[in-house]
N, CA, C and O atoms as CSV, one atom per row, in Angstrom:
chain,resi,resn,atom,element,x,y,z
A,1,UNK,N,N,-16.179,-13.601,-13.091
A,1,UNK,CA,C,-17.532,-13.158,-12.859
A,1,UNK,C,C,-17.497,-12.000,-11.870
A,1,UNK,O,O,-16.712,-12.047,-10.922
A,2,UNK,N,N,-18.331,-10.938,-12.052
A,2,UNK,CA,C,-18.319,-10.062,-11.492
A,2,UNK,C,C,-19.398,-9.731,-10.475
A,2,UNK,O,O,-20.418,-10.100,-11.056
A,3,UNK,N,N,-19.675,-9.366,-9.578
A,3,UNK,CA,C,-20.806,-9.507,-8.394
A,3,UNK,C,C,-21.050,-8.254,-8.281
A,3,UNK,O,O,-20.139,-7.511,-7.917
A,4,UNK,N,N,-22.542,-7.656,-8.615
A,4,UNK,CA,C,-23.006,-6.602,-8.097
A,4,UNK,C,C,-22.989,-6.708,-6.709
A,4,UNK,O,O,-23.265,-7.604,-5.912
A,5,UNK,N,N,-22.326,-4.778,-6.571
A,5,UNK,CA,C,-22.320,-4.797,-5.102
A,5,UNK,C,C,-21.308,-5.316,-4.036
A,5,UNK,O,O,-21.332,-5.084,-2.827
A,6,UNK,N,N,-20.333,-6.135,-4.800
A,6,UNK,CA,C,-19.236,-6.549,-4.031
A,6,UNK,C,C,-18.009,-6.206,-4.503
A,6,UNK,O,O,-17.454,-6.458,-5.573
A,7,UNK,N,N,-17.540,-5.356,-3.175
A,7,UNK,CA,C,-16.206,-5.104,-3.499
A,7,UNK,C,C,-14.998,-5.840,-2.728
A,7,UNK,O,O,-15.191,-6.295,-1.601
A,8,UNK,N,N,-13.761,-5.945,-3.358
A,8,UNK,CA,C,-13.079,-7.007,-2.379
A,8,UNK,C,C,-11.888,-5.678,-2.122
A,8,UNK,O,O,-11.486,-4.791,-2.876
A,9,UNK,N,N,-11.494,-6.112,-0.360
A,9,UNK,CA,C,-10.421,-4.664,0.040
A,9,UNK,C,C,-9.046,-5.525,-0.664
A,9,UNK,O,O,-8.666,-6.660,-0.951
A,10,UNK,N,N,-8.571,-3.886,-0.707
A,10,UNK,CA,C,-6.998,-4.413,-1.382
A,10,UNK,C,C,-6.253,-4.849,-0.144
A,10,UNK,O,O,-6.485,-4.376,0.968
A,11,UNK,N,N,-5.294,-5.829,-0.406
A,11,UNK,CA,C,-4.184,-6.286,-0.007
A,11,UNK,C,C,-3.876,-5.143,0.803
A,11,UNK,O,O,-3.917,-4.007,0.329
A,12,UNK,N,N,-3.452,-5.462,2.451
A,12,UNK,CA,C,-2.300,-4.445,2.844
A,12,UNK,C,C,-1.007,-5.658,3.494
A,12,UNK,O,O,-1.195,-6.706,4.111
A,13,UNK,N,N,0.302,-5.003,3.059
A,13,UNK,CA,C,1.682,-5.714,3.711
A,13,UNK,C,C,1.297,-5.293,5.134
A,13,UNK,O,O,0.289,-4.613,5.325
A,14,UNK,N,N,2.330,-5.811,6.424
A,14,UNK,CA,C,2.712,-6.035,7.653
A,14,UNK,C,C,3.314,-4.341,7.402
A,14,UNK,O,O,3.781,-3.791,6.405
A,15,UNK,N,N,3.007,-3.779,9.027
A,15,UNK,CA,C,3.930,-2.626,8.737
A,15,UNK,C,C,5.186,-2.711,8.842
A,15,UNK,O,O,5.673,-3.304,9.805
A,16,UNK,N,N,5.845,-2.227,8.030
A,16,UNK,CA,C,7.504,-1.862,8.051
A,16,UNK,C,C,8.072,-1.469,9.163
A,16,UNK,O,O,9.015,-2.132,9.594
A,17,UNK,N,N,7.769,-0.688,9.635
A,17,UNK,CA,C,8.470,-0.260,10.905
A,17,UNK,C,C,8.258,-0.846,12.480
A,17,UNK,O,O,8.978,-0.570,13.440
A,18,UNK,N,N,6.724,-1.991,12.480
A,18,UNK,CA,C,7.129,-2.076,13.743
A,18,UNK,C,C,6.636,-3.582,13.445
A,18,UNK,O,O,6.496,-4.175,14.514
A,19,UNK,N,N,6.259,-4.565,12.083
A,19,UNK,CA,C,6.033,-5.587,12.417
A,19,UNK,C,C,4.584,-6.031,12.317
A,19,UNK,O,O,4.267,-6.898,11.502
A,20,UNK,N,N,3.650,-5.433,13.166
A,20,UNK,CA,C,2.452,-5.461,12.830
A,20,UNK,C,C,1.385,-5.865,12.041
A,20,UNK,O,O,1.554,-5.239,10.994
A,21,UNK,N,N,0.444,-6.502,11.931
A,21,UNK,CA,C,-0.424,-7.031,10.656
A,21,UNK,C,C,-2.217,-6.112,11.171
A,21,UNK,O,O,-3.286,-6.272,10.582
A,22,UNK,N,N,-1.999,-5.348,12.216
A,22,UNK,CA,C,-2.827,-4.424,12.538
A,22,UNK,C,C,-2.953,-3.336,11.654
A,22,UNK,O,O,-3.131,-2.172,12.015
A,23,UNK,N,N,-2.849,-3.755,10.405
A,23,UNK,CA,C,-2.962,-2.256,9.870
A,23,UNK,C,C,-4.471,-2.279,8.768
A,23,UNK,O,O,-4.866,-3.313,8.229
A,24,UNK,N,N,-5.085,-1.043,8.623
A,24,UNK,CA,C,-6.012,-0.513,8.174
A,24,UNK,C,C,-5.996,0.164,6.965
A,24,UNK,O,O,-4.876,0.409,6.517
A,25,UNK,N,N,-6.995,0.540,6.299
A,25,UNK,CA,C,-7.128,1.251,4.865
A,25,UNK,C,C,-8.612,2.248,5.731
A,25,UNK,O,O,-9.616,1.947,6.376
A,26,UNK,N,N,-7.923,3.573,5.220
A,26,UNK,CA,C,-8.869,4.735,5.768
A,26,UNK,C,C,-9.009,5.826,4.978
A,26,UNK,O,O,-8.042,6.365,4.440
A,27,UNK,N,N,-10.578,6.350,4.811
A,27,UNK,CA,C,-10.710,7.275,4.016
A,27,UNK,C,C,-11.710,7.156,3.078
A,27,UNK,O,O,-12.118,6.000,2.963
A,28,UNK,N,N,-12.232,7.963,2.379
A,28,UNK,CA,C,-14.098,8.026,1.862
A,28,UNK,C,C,-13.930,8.839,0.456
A,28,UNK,O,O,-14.589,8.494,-0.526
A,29,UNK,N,N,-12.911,10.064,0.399
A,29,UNK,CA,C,-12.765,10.615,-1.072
A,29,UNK,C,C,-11.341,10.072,-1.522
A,29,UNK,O,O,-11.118,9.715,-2.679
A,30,UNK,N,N,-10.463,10.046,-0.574
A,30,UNK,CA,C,-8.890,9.906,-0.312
A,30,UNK,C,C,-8.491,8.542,0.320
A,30,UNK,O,O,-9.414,7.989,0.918
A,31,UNK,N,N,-7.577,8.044,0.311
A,31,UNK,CA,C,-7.612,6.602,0.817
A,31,UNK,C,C,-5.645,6.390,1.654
A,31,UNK,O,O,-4.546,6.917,1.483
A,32,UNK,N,N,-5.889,5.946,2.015
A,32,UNK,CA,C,-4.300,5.800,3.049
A,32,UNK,C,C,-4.038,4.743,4.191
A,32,UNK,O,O,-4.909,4.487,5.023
A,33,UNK,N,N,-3.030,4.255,4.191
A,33,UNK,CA,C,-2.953,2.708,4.880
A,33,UNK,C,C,-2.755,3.318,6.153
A,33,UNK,O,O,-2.391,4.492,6.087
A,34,UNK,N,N,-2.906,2.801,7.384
A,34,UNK,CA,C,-2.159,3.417,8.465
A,34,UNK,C,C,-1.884,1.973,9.344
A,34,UNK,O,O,-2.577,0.978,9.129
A,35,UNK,N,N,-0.786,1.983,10.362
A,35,UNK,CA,C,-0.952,0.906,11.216
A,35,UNK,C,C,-1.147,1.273,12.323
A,35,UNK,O,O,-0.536,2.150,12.934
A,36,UNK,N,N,-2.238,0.469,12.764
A,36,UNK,CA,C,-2.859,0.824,14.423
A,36,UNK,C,C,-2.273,0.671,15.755
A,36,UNK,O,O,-2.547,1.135,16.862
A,37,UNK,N,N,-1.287,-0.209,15.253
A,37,UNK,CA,C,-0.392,-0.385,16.159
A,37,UNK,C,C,0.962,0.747,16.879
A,37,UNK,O,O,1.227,0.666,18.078
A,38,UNK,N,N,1.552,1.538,16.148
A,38,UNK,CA,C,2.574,2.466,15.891
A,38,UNK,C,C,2.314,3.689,15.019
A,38,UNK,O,O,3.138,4.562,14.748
A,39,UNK,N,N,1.099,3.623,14.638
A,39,UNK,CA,C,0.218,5.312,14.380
A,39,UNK,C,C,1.356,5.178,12.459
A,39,UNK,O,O,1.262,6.305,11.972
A,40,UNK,N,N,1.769,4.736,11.990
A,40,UNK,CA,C,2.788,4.740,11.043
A,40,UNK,C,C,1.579,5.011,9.947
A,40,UNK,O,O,0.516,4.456,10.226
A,41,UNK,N,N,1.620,6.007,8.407
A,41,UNK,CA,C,0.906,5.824,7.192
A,41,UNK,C,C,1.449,6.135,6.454
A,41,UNK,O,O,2.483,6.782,6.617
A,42,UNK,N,N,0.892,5.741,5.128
A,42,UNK,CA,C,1.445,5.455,3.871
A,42,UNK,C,C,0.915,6.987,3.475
A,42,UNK,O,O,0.300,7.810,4.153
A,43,UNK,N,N,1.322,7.027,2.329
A,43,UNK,CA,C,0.802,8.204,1.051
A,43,UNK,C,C,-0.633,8.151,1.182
A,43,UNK,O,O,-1.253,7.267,1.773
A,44,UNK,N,N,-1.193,9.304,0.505
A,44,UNK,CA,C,-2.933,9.338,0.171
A,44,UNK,C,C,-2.752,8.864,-1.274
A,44,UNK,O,O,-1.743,9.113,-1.934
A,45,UNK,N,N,-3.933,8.076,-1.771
A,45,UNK,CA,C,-4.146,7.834,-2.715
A,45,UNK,C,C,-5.606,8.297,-3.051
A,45,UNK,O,O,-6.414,8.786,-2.261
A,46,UNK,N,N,-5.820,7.977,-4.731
A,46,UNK,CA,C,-7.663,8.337,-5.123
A,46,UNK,C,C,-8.538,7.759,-5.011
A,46,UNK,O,O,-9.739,7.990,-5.149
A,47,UNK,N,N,-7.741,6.599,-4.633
A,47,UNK,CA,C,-8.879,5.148,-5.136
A,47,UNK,C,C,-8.514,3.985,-3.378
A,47,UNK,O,O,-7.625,4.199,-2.555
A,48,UNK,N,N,-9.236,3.205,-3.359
A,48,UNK,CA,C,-8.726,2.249,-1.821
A,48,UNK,C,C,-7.203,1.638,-2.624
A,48,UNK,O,O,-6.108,1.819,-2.092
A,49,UNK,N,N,-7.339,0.998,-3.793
A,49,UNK,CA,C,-6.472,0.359,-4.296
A,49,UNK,C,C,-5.100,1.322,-4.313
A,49,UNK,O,O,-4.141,0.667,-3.905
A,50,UNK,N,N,-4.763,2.612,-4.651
A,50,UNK,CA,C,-3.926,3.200,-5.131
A,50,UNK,C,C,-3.291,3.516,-3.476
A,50,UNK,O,O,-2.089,3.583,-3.217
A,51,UNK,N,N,-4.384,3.680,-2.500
A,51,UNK,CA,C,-3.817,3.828,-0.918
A,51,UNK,C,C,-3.160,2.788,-0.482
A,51,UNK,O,O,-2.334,3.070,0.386
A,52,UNK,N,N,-3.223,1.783,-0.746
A,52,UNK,CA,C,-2.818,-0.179,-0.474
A,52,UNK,C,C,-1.452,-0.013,-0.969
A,52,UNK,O,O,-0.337,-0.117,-0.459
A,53,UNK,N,N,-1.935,0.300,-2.215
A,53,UNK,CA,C,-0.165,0.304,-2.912
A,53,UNK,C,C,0.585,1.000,-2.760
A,53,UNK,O,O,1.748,0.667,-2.989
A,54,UNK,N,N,0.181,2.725,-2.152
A,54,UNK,CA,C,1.313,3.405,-1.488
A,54,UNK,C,C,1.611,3.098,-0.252
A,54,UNK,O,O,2.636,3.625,0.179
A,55,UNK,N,N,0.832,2.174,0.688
A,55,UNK,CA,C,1.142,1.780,1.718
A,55,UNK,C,C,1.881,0.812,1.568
A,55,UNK,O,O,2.908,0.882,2.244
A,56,UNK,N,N,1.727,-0.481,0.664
A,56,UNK,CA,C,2.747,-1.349,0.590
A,56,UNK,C,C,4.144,-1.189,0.306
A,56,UNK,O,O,4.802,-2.210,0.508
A,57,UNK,N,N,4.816,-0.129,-0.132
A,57,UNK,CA,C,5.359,0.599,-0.779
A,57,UNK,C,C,6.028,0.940,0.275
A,57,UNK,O,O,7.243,0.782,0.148
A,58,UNK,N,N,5.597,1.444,1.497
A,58,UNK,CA,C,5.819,2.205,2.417
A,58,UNK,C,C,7.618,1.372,2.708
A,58,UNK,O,O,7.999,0.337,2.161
A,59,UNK,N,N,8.410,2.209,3.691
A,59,UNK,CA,C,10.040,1.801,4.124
A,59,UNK,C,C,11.326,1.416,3.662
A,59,UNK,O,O,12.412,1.054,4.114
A,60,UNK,N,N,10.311,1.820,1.704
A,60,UNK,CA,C,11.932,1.125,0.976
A,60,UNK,C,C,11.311,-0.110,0.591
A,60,UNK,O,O,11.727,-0.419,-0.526
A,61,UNK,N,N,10.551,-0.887,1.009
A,61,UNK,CA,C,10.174,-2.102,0.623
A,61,UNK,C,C,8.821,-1.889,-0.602
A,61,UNK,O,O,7.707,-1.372,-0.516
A,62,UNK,N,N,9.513,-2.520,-1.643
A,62,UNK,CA,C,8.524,-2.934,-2.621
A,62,UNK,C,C,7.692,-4.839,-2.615
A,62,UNK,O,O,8.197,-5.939,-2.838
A,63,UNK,N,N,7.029,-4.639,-2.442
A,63,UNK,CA,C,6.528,-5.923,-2.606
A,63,UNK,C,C,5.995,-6.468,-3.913
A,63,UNK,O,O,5.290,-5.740,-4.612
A,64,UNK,N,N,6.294,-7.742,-4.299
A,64,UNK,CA,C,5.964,-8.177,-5.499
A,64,UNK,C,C,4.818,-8.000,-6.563
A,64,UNK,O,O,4.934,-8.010,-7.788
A,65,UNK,N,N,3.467,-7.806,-5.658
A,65,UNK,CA,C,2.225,-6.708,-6.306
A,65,UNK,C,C,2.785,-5.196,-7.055
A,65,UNK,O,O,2.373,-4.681,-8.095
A,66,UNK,N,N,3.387,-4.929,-6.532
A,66,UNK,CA,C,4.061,-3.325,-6.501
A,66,UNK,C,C,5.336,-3.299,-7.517
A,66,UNK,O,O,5.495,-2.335,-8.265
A,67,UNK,N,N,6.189,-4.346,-7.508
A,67,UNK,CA,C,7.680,-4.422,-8.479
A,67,UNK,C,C,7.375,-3.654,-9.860
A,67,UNK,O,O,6.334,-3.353,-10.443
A,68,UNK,N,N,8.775,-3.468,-10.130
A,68,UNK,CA,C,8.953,-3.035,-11.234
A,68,UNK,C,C,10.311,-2.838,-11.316
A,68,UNK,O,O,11.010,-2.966,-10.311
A,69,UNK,N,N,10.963,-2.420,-12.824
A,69,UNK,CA,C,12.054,-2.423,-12.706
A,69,UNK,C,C,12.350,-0.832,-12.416
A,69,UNK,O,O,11.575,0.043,-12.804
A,70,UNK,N,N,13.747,-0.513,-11.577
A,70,UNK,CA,C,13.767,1.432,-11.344
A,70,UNK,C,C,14.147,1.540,-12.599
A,70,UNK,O,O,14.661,0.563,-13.144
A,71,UNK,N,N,13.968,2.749,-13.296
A,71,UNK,CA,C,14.332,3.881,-13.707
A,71,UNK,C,C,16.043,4.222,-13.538
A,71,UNK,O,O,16.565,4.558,-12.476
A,72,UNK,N,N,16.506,4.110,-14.386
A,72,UNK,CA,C,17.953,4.656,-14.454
A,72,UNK,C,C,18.354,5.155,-16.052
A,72,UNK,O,O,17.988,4.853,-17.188
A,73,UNK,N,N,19.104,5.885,-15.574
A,73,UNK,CA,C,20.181,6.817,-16.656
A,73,UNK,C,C,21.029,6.604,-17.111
A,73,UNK,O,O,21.364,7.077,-18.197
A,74,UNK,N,N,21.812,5.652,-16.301
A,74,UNK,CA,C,23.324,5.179,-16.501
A,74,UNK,C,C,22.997,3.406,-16.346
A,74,UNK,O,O,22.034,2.807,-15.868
A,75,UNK,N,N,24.357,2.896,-17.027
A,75,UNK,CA,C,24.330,1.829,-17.117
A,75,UNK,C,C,25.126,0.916,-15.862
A,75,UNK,O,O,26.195,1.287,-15.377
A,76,UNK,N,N,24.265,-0.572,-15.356
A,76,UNK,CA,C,24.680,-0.840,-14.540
A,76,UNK,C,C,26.028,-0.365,-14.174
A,76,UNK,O,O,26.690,0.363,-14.915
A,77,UNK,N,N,26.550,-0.916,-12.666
A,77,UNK,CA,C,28.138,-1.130,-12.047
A,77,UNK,C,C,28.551,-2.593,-12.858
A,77,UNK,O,O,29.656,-3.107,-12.680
């Protein structure tokens, strides 16, 4: 069921670099995670959702919302 008028914020991970669960989603045309704690941000995205996920994304760490398999050319080692 869908609720006029209600939007739910996306998911943000702990920041990567210092630990933190202080972190924020910022921005009105453009959207981008930042943590308040250690000034640290993710990518801009278009949408709140697409900022969440480049923030989750953020240090090398993919989180399970985010997985996928990489992209390769060559066949495993």
């Amino acid at each position: 069921m869908v609720l006029e008028g209600v939007t739910m914020k996306p998911h943000l991970e702990t920041c990567p670099f210092c630990g933190s669960s202080d972190v924020g989603l910022f921005g009105a045309v453009m959207f981008y995670g930042q943590c308040r704690s250690c000034g640290a941000s993710g990518g801009t995205g278009e949408s709140a959702q697409e900022g969440a996920n480049l923030w989750n994304m953020r240090g090398g760490v993919i989180h399970a919302d985010n997985a996928k398999e990489p992209e390769t050319d060559h066949e495993p080692l």
